[in-house]
N, C-alpha and C positions, 0 to 999 in steps of 0.2 A: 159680198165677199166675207163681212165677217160669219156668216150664218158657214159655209164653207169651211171656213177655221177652225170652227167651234165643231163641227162637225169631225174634222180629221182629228183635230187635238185630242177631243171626246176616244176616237178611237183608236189614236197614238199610245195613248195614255193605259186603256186595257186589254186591246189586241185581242179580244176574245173572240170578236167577229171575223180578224182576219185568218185566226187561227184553224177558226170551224170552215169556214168558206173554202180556204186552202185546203185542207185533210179531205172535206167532203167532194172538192174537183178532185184531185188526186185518186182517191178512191172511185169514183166514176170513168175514169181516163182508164187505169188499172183493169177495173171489171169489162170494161168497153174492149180494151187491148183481148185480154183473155180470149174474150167468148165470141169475139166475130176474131177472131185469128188474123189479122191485118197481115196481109202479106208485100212487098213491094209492089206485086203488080195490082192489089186493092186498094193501095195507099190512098192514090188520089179518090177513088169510089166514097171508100168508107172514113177517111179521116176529117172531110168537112163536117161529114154530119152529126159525129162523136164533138169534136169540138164546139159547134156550137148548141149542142143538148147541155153538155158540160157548162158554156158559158152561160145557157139560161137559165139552167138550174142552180148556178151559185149566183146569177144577179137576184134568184127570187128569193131567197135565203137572206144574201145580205138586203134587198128591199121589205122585207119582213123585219126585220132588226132594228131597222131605219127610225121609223118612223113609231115603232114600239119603244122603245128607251124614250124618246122626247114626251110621249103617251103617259109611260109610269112614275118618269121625273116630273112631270107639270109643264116641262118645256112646252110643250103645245101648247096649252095656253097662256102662258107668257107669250109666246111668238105672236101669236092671233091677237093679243092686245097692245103689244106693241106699236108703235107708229110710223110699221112697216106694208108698204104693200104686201097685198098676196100675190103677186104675180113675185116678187121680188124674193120673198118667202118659201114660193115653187121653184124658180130658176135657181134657190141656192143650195134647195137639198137635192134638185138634180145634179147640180153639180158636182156637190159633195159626193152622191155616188157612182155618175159617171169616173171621177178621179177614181174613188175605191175600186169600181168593177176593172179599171181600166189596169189600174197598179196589181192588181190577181192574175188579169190574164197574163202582164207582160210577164209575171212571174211562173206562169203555167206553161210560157209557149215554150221554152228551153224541154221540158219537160215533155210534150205532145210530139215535139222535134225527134226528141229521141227514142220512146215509145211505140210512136209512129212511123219513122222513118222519115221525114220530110224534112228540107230548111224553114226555118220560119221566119226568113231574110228575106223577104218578098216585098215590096213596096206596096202592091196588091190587094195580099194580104194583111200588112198593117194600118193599110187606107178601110178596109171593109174592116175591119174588127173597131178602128175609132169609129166609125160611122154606126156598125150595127148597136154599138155598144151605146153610143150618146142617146137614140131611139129607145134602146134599153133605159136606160135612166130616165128619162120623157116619160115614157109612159110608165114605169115601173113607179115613179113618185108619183105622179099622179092616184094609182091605183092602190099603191101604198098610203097615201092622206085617206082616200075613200074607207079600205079596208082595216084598216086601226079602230074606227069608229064603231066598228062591229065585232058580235059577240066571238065569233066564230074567224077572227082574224086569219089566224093559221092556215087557213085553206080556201078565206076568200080571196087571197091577191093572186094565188096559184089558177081560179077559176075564172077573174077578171084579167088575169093579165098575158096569158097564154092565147086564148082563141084572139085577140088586139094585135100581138107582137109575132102570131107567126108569118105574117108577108114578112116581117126584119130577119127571122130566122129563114126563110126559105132564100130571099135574094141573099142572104150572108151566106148560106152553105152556098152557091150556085157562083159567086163569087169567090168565095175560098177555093172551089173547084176548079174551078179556070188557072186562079194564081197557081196551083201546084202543079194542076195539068202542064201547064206552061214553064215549070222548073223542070219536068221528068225529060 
């Protein structure tokens, strides 16, 4: 829990990450709206799969971030010598950005709502976005400790962690689909 803390405090403190992750969904959401013309009767079609493109491409952003700041400060190893489990060490920076990705979307879904056309008051809905999302952090830390260690950071996590996490992404669009189908 304190590795958690220390984690959101870290990023209370300079908002950089949230700032980029937010502009960058937005911006995706935006283009997405545009260029497939989302109409009511495509809502439910095309709005699962625009949100969760959006949500995996700002979990890989911010899981890039992650794990490079504790990399260039020395925190990693600090952490690793510590007289902490690594299991203990994994569960709390997944944590930390399960909370992060989670605190973006909620802040995204007003947004998608309106954009899109859809309620995003769906119990359904907000059961599949916690769940896809915790998977998202699971593996995205994971693949994030891996990828830091490497030269080419920047585009191994996006390479290890997409072909892993699309069963999360395929049941969460398929799920999102149902909960709006089932508002229309």
């Amino acid at each position: 829990m304190i590795l958690v803390g220390k984690d959101i405090l870290l990023e209370w403190r300079s908002r950089d990450l949230v700032v980029s992750v937010l502009v960058f969904s937005l911006l995706i959401v935006i283009v997405f709206n545009f260029a497939l013309n989302v109409t009511p009767q495509r809502v439910t079609v095309l709005a699962p799969g625009i949100i969760w493109v959006t949500f995996a491409f700002a979990a890989t952003l911010a899981m890039n971030r992650s794990f490079v700041r504790e990399m260039e400060q020395g925190g990693l190893d600090g952490l690793l010598l510590s007289p902490v489990s690594r299991d203990a060490i994994f569960l709390g920076k997944a944590f930390g950005s399960f909370l992060f990705m989670l605190s973006v979307e909620v802040a995204l879904l007003p947004v998608f709502g309106v954009l899109l056309n859809f309620s995003v008051l769906s119990l359904t809905l907000v059961l599949t976005i916690a769940l896809a999302t915790l998977g998202f952090a699971l593996v995205g830390t994971l693949f994030s400790a891996i990828a830091v260690q490497t030269r080419s950071r920047e585009i191994m996590l996006p390479v290890l962690f997409f072909p892993v996490i699309l069963p999360v992404i395929i049941a969460a669009v398929e799920a999102s689909s149902v909960s709006m189908g089932s508002e229309s």
